[in-house]
C-alpha positions as CSV (number, residue, x, y, z in Angstrom):
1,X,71.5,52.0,100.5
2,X,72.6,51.3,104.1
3,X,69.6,50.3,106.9
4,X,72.3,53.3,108.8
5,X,71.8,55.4,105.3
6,X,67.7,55.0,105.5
7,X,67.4,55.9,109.6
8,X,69.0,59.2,109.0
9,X,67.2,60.2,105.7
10,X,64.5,59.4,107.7
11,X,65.8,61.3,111.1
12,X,66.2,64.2,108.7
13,X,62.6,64.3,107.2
14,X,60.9,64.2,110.7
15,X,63.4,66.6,112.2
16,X,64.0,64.9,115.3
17,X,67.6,63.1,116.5
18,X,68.9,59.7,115.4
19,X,68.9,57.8,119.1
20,X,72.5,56.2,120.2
21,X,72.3,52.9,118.8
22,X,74.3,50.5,121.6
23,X,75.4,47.0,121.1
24,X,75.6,45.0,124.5
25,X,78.2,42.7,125.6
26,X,78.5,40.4,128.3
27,X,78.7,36.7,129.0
28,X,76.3,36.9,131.6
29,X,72.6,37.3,131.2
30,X,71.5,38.8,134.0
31,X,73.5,41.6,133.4
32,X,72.7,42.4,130.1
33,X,69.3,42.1,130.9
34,X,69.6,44.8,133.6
35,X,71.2,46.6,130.8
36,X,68.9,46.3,128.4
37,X,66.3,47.7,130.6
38,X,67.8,50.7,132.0
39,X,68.9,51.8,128.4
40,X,65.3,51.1,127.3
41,X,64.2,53.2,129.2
42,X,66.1,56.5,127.3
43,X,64.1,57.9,124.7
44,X,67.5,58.9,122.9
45,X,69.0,55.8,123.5
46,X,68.3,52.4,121.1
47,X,69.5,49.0,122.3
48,X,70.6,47.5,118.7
49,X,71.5,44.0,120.2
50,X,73.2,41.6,122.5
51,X,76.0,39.3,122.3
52,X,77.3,37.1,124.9
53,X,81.1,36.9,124.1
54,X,83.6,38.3,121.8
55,X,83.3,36.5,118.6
56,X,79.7,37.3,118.6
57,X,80.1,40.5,119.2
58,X,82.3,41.3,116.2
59,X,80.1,39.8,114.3
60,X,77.0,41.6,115.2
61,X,79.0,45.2,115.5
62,X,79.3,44.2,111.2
63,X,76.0,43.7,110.8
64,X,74.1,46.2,113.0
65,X,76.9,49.0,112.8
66,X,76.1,50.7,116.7
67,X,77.4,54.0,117.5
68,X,78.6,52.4,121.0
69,X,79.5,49.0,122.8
70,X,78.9,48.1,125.9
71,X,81.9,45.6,126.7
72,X,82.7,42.9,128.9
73,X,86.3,41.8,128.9
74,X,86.8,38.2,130.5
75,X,84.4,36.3,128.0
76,X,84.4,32.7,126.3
77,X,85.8,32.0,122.9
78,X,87.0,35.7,122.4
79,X,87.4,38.2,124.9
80,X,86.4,42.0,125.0
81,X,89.8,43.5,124.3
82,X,90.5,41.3,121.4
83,X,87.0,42.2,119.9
84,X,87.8,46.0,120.9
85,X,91.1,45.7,118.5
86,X,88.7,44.1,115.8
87,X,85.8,46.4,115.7
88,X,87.5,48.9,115.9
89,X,89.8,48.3,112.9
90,X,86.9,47.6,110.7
91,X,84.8,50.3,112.6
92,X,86.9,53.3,114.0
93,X,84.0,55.3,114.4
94,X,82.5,53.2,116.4
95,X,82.4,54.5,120.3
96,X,83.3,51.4,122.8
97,X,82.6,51.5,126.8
98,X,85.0,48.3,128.4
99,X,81.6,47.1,131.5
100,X,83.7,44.9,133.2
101,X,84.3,43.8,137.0
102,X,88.2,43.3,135.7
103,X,90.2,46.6,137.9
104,X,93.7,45.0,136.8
105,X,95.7,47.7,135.1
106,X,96.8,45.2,132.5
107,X,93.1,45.2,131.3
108,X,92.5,49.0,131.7
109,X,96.2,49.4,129.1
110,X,95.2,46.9,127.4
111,X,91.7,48.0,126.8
112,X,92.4,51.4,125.9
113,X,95.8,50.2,123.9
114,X,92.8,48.6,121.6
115,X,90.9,51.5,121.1
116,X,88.6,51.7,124.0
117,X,87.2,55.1,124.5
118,X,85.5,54.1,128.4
119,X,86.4,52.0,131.0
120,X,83.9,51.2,134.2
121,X,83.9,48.8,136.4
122,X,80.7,47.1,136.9
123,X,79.8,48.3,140.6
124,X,78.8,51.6,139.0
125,X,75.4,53.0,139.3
126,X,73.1,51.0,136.5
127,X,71.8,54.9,136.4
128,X,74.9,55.9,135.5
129,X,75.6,54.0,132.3
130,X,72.9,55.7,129.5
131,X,75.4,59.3,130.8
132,X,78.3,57.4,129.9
133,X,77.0,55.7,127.0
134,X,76.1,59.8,125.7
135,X,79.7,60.9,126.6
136,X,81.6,58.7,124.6
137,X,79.3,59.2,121.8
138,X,79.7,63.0,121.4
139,X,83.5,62.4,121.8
140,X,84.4,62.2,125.6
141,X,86.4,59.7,127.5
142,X,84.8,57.9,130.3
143,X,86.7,56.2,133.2
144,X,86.0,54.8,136.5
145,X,87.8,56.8,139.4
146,X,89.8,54.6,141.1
147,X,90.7,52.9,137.8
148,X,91.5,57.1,136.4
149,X,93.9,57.0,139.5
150,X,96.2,53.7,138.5
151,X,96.0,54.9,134.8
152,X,97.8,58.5,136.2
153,X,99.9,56.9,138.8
154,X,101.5,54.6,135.6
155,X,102.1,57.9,133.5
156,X,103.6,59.0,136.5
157,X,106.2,55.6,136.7
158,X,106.6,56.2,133.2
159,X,108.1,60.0,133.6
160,X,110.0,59.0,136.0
161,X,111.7,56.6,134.3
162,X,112.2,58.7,131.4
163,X,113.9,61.5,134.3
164,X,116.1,58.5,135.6
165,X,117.1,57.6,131.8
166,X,120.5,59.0,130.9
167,X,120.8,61.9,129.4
168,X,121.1,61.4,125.6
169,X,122.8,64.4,123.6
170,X,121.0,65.5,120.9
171,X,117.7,64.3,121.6
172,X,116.6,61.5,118.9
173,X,115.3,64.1,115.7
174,X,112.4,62.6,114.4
175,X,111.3,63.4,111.0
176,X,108.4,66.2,110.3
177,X,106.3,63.0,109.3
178,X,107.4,61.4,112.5
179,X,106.2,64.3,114.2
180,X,102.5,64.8,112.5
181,X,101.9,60.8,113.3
182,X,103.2,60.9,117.2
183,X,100.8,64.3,117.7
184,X,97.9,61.7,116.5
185,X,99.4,58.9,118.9
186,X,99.0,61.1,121.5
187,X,95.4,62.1,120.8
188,X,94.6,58.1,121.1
189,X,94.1,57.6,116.8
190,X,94.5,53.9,116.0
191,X,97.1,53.0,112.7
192,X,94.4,53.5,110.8
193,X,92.8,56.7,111.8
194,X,96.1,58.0,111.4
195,X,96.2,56.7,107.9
196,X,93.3,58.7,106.8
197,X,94.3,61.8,108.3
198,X,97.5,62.1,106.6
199,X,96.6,60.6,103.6
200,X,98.7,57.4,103.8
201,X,98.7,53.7,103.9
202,X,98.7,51.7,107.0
203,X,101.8,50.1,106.6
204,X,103.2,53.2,106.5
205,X,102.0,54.3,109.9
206,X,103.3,51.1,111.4
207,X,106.6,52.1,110.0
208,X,106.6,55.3,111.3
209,X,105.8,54.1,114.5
210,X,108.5,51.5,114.1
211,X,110.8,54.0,113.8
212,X,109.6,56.3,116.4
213,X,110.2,54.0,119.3
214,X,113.3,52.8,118.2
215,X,115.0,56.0,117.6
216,X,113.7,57.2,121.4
217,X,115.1,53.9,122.5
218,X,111.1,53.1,123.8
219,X,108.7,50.0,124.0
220,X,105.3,51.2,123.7
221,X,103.1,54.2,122.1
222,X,102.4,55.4,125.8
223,X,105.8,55.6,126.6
224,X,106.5,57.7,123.5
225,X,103.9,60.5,123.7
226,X,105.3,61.0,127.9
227,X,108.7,61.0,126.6
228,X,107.4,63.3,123.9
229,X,106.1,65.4,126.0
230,X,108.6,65.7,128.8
231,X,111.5,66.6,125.9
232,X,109.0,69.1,124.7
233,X,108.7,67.8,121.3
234,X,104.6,68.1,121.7
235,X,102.1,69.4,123.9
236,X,99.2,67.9,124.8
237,X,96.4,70.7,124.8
């Protein structure tokens, strides 16, 4: 049995809540420290561990199995988005915050591209992050303001490319398969989340995907749910 398996037969006995367990990543000492102390000081809210760059923090997220990371993403020897795309592939469940003083949109696509659930930039509030840290984990997004605004004004480029596209007569048909694995694109499911929910290997998702862009003439997953949307062949709800 699991050390995960014991705490919650043990959460269940005594009735009360299993606490967030949070894995902290950063480079920088001082700042996890700061961390570690105003996360401390939740009573829902366990620090699991620390790691102070990428490879590390794979490593621990295998052995201590947190329900959310806290992650930098300029680090040495790995850095956060790279672990992001690793943990989460071995861990999907697992809930991960990007903590970083980065506010280039090639980070923020990146990050979220890898399976980032949060993205803040690290002049936020320290009283701000255990809120955060209990949004992601029951399922929310979190991102910082002015970073929401760049992520909206590149949806917005990418519709209006799509308007400015030629019109194509029919629109691409994609399969009813094609279909069921764009709808869990567009809810921000990784290859392998998508694999579970419709019952079906990897590879296969990877084909689908394959053959998703390439019949609606696209380069990326993001471009393919706006163009998705825009033809009305989904709706985001």
């Amino acid at each position: 049995m699991s050390d995960r398996s014991v705490r919650d037969d043990a959460s269940r006995a005594t009735g009360r809540g299993e606490p967030i367990r949070v894995l902290i990543v950063d480079d920088h000492s001082l700042i996890r420290r700061s961390l570690v102390l105003a996360l401390q000081a939740e009573a829902d809210i366990e620090v699991a561990g620390e790691a102070s760059d990428g490879q590390e923090a794979v490593a621990l997220a295998e052995k201590l199995l947190p329900d959310v990371v806290l992650m930098d993403v300029r680090m040495p020897r790995r850095d956060g988005i790279e672990a992001t795309r690793a943990i989460k592939e071995s861990m999907p469940t697992t809930r991960i915050i990007m903590l970083t003083a980065s506010d280039e949109e090639e980070d923020l696509f990146e990050a979220f591209k890898a399976g980032a659930t949060g993205y803040l930039l690290k002049d936020v509030q320290i009283d701000e992050v255990p809120d955060a840290v209990r949004g992601v984990h029951s399922g929310q997004s979190f991102i910082n303001p002015a970073m929401a605004t760049k992520l909206i004004t590149e949806f917005a480029s990418i519709s209006r490319k799509e308007a400015e596209r030629p019109p194509q007569l029919p629109v691409p048909r994609l399969t009813e398969r094609e279909m069921e694995v764009l709808r869990l694109v567009a809810k921000g499911m990784n290859n392998r989340e998508i694999a579970k929910e419709l019952f079906i290997s990897e590879n296969t998702v990877k084909n689908h995907v394959r053959n998703i862009l390439e019949k609606l003439q696209l380069h990326s997953r993001m471009e393919a749910v706006v163009y998705a949307v825009r033809e009305r062949l989904l709706e985001i709800t």
